[in-house]
C-alpha positions as CSV (number, residue, x, y, z in Angstrom):
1,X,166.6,-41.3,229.3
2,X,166.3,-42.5,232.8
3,X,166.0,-39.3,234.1
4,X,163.8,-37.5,231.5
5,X,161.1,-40.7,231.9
6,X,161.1,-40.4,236.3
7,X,162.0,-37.0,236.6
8,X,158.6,-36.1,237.5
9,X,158.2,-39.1,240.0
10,X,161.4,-38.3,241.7
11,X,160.3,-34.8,242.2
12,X,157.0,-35.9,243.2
13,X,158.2,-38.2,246.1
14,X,161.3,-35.4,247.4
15,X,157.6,-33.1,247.4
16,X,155.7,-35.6,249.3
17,X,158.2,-36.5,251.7
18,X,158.6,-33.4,252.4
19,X,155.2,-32.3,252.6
20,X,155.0,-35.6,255.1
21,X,157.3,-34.2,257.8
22,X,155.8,-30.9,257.6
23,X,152.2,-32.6,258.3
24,X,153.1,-34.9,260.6
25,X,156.7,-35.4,261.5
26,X,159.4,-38.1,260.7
27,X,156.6,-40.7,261.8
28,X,154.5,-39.7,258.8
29,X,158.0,-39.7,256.2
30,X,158.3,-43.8,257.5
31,X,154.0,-43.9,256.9
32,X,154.2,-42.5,253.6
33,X,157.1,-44.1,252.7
34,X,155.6,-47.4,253.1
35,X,152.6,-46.4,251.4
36,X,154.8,-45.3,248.4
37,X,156.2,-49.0,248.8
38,X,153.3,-51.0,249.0
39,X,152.1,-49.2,246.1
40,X,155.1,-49.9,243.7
41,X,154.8,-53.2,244.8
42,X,151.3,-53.9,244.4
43,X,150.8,-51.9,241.0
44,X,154.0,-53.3,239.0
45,X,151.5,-56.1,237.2
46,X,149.5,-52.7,236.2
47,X,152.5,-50.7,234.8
48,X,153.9,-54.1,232.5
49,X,149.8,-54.2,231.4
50,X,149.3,-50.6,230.9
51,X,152.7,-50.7,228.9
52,X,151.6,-53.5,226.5
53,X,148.4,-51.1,225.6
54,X,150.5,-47.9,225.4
55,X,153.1,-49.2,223.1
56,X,150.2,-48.8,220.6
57,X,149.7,-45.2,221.2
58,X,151.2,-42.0,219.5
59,X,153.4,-40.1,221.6
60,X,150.9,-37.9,221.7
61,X,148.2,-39.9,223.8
62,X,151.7,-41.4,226.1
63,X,151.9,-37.4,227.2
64,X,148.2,-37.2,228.0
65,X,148.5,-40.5,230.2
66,X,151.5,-39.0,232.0
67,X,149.4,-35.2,232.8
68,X,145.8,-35.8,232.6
69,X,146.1,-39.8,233.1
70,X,147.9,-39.1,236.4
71,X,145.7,-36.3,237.6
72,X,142.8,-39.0,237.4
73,X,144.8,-41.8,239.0
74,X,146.3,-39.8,242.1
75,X,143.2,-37.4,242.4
76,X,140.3,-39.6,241.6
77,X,141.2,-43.0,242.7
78,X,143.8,-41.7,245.8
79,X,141.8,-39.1,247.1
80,X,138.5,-38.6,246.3
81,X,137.9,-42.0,245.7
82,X,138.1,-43.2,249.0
83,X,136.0,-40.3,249.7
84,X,132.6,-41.0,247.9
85,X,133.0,-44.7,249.4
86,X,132.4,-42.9,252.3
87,X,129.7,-40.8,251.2
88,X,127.6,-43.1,249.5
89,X,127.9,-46.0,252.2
90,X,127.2,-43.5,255.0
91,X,124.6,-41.9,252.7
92,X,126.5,-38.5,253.3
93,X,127.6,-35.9,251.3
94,X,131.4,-35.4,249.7
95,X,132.3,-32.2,252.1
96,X,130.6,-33.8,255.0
97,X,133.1,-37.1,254.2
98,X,135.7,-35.1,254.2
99,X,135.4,-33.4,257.5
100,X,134.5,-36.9,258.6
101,X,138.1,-37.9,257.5
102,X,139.7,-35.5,259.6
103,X,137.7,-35.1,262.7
104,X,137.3,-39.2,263.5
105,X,139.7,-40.9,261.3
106,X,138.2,-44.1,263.1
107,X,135.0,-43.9,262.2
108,X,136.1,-43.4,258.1
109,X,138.1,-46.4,258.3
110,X,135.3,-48.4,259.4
111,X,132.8,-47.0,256.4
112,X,135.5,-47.9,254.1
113,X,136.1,-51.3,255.4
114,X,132.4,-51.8,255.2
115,X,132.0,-51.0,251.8
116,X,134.9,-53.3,250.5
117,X,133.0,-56.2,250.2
118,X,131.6,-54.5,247.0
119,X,134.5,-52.8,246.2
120,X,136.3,-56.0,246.0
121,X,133.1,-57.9,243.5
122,X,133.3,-55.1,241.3
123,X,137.6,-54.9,241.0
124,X,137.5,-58.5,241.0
125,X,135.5,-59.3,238.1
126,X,137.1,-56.5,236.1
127,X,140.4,-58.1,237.0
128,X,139.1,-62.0,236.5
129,X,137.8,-61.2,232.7
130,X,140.9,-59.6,232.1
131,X,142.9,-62.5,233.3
132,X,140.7,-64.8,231.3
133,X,140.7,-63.4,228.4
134,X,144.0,-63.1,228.0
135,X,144.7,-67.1,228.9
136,X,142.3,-67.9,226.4
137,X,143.5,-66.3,223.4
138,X,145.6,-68.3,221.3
139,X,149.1,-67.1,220.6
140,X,152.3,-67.9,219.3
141,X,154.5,-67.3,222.4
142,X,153.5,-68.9,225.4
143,X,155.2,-69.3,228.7
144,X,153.5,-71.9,230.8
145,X,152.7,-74.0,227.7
146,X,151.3,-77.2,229.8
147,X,148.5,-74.4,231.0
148,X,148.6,-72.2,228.0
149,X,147.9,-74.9,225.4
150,X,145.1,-76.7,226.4
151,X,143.1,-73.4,227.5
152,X,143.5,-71.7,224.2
153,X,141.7,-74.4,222.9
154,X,139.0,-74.3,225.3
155,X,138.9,-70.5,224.6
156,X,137.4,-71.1,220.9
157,X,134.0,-71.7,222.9
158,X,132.3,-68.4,222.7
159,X,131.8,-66.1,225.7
160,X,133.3,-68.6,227.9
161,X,135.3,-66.4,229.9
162,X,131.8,-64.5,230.6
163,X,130.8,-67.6,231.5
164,X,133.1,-68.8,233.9
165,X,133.4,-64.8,235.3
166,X,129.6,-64.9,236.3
167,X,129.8,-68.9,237.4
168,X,133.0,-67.5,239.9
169,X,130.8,-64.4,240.9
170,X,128.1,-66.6,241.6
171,X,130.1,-68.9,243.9
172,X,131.2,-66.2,245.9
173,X,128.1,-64.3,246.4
174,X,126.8,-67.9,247.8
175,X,129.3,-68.6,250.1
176,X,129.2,-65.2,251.0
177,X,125.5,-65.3,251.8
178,X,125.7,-68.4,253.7
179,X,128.7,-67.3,255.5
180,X,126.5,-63.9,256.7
181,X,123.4,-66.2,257.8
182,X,126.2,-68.1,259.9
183,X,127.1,-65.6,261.6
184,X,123.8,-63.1,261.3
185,X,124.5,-59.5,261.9
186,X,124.2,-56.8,259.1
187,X,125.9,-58.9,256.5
188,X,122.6,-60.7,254.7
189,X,122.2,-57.4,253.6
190,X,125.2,-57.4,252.0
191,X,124.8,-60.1,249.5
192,X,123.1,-58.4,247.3
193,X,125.4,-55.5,246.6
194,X,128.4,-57.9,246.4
195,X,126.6,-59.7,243.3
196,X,125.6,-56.5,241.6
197,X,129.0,-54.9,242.6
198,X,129.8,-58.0,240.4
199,X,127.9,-58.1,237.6
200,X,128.6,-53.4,237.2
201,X,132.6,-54.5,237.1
202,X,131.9,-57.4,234.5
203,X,129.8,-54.7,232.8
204,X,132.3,-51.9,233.3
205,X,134.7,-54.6,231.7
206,X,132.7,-55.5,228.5
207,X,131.5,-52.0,227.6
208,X,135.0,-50.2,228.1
209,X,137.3,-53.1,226.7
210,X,134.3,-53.4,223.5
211,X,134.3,-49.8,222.9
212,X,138.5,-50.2,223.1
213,X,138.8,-52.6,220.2
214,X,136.1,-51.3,218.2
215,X,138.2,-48.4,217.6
216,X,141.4,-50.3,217.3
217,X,140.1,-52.9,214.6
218,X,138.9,-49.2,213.1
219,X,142.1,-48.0,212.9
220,X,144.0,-50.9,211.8
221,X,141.7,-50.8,209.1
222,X,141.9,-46.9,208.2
223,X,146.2,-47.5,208.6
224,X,145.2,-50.0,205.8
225,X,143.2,-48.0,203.5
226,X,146.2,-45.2,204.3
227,X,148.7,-47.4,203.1
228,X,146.8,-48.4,199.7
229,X,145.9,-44.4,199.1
230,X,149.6,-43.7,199.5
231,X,150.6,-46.0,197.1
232,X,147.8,-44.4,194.7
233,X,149.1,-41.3,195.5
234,X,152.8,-41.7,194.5
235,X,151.4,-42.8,190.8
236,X,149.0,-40.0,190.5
237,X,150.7,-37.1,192.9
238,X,147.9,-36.4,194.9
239,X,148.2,-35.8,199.0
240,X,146.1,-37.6,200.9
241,X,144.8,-36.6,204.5
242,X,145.6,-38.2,207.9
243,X,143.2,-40.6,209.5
244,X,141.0,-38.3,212.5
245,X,139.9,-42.0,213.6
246,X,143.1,-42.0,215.2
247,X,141.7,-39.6,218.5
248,X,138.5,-41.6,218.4
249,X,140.5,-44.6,219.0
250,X,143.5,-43.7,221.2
251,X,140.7,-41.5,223.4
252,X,139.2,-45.2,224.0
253,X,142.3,-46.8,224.7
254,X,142.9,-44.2,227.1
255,X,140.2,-44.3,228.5
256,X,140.4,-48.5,228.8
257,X,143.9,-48.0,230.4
258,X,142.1,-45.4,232.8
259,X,139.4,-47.9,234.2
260,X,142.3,-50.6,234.4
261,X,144.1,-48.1,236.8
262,X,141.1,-47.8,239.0
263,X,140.5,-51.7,239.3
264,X,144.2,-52.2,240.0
265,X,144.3,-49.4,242.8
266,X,141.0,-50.7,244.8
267,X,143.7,-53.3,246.4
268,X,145.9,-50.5,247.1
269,X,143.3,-48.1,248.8
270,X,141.9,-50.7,251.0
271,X,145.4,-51.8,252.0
272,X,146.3,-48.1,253.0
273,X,143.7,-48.4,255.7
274,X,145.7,-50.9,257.4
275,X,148.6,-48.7,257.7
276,X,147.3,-45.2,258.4
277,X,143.5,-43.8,258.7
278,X,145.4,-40.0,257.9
279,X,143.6,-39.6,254.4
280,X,146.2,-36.8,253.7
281,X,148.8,-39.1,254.2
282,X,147.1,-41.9,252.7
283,X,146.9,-39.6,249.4
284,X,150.9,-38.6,249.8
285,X,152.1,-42.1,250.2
286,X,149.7,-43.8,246.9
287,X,150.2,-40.3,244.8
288,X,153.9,-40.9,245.0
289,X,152.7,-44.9,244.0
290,X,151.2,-44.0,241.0
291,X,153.7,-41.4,239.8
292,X,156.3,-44.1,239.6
293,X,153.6,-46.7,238.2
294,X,153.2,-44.1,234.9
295,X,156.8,-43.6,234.4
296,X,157.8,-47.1,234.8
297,X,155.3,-47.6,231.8
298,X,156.5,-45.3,229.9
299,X,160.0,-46.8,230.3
300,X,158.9,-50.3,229.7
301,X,157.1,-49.1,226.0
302,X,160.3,-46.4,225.1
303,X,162.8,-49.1,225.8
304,X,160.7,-51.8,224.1
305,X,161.3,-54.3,227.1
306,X,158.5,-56.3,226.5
307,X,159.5,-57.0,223.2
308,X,162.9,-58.6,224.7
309,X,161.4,-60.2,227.5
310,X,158.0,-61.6,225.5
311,X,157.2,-63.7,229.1
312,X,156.7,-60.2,231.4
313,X,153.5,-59.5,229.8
314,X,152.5,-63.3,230.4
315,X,153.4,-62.9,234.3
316,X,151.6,-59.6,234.3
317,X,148.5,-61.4,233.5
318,X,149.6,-64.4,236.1
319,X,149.6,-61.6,238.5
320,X,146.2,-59.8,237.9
321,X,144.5,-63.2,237.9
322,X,146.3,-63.5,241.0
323,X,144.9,-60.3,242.5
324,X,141.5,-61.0,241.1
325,X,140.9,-64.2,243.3
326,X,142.6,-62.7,246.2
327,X,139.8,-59.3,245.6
328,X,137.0,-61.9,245.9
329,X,138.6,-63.9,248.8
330,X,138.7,-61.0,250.4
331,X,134.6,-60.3,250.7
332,X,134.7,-62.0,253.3
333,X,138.3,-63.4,254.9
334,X,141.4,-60.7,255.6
335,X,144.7,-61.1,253.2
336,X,147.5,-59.5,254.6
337,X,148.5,-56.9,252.0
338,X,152.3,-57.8,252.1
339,X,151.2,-61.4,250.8
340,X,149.3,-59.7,248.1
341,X,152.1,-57.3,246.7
342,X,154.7,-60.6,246.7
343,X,152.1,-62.7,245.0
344,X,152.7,-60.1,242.0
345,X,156.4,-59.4,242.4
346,X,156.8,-62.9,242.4
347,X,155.3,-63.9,239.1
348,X,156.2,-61.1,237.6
349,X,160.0,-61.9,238.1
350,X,159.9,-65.6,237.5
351,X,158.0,-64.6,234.1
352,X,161.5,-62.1,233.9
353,X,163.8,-65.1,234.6
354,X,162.2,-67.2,232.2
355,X,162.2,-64.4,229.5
356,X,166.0,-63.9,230.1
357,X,166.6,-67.8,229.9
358,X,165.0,-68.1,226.3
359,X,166.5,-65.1,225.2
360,X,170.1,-66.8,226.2
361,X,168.9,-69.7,224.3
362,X,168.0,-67.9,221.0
363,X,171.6,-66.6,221.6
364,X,173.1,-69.8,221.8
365,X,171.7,-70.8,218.6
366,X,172.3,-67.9,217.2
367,X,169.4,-66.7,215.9
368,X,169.2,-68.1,212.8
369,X,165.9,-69.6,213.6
370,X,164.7,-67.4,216.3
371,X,160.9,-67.0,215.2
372,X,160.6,-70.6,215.3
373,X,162.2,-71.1,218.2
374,X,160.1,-68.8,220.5
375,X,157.7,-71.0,221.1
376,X,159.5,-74.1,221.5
377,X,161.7,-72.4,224.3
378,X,160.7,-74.1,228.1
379,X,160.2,-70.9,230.7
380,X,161.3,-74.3,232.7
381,X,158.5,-75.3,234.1
């Protein structure tokens, strides 16, 4: 099972270590393997997320997030990604980029770092309304109940995490803007794009999750109209056909979980930077990433671990929030990208801990009243 799920990924990485110290040496094998690192690291929130929307898809639609999905995640958002940053901030075309990327590595890092003001408005809102609508929702299980409780009940207000999304985006554009007239410069200029980098990722956010669970409501009810036809069909012993809502719907799921992928990755582009200007390593060291991001999700929905630890998906969301403040902090003050991949390993394991903790619990009474036990269970805080 192990080696079925992560066969690819451990070919993948033998390939681009490989391909590392024919490039560049045993230098670039330590670069890329870092890369590979910070990746893992930094995306592990993203593969217990993805997991907890792919655990809803055929097998079919699991197989096309492992080929097609990874094409898009290790091409588009690895490679040429980081490309048409530099092509539309330097008002330059993709080839011309390119070339740019090779001949003064220098120069490339310091388009990219100039556009991630935006970068980071537009990830971080995406990340933020994901965070808070997740902590809003009322559910039976909760993990950090003395948080959990009291903001489900503020999220029966309507739109309030748009609300609060916008108010957030707002504060940071104004400090933002008064930080740039501080210090003059080209950053006034700035302001402007970081708001409507903003306001496209809280867009981005609303139109992909909508069109997402549209389609799933849809299906839930088709599955329902499929269960009351097959009862109707064992009286009168007709066949019935299968739903074709079911593409429709698993397309936009797929297509949700592809957008999520690109907001998670912004963190991990920018931080590449820091390490290495070589895009071709750069692409090696976050392809290798992302390979085992996709096969640790697979794993986590095959095994069903997030339905025995039922806190992992709670610490996953911990963990985006996390990364969505740090994406806006980051418009205009440097986060060392170590403290950013802990902040996320970190909750993510305590959110582990705590999940293994109530499931020794529910063992010691022995399960005779597990349902109503779950969410009287501490995660010890």
């Amino acid at each position: 099972m192990l080696l079925k799920t992560f066969g690819w990924s451990f070919a993948i990485t033998a390939l681009g270590l490989a391909a590392a110290v024919i490039y560049g040496g045993w230098e670039a094998f330590g670069v890329v393997a870092i890369l590979s690192i910070l990746e893992i690291s930094l995306s592990f929130d993203n593969a217990v997320v993805n997991a907890g929307i792919l655990k809803k898809m055929n097998a079919f639609w699991q197989k096309i997030f492992l080929t097609v999905g990874v094409l898009i995640a290790v091409f588009g958002m690895r490679l040429v990604f980081p490309v048409v940053i530099v092509a539309i901030t330097a008002k330059m075309g993709p080839i011309e980029a390119v070339d740019l990327s090779f001949s003064q590595p220098e120069r490339y890092q310091e388009l990219v770092t100039d556009a991630h003001p935006a970068i980071a408005a537009f990830g971080g809102m995406f990340l933020l309304m994901i965070f808070l609508d997740f902590i809003f929702e009322e559910r039976d299980i909760q993990w950090l109940r003395w948080i959990e409780r009291p903001l489900a009940k503020l999220g029966k207000v309507d739109m309030l995490s748009v609300c609060i999304a916008l108010i957030v985006l707002l504060i940071a554009s104004m400090t933002f803007a008064a930080n740039a007239h501080q210090h003059g410069g080209g950053h006034a200029d700035k302001t402007e794009t970081v708001l409507l980098a903003g306001i496209a990722g809280l867009i981005t956010y609303l139109i992909v999750g909508g069109l997402s669970g549209f389609f799933e409501n849809r299906l839930e009810e088709e599955e329902e109209r499929e269960q009351e036809a097959e009862e109707e069909a064992r009286k009168t012993g007709k066949k019935i056909s299968a739903i074709a809502l079911s593409g429709k719907a698993a397309f936009f799921m797929f297509l949700y979980l592809e957008v999520l992928d690109a907001s998670f990755s912004f963190d991990g582009v920018i931080g590449a930077f820091a390490i290495t200007n070589e895009i071709v390593l750069m692409a090696l060291g976050l392809g290798i990433g992302a390979m085992y991001v996709r096969s640790l999700t697979v794993y986590l929905v095959r095994q069903g671990t997030l339905d025995d630890y039922v806190y992992l998906e709670h610490g996953a969301h911990y963990a985006i929030g996390a990364l969505a403040v740090i994406l806006l902090v980051t418009i205009q003050h440097e986060i060392n990208e170590i403290i950013t991949g802990l902040v996320g390993v970190v909750l993510i394991a305590w959110s582990f801990w705590s999940s293994v903790r109530r499931n020794k619990a529910l063992a010691a009474e022995g399960g005779d009243d597990a349902e109503g036990s779950r969410a009287e269970v501490s995660s010890g805080v």
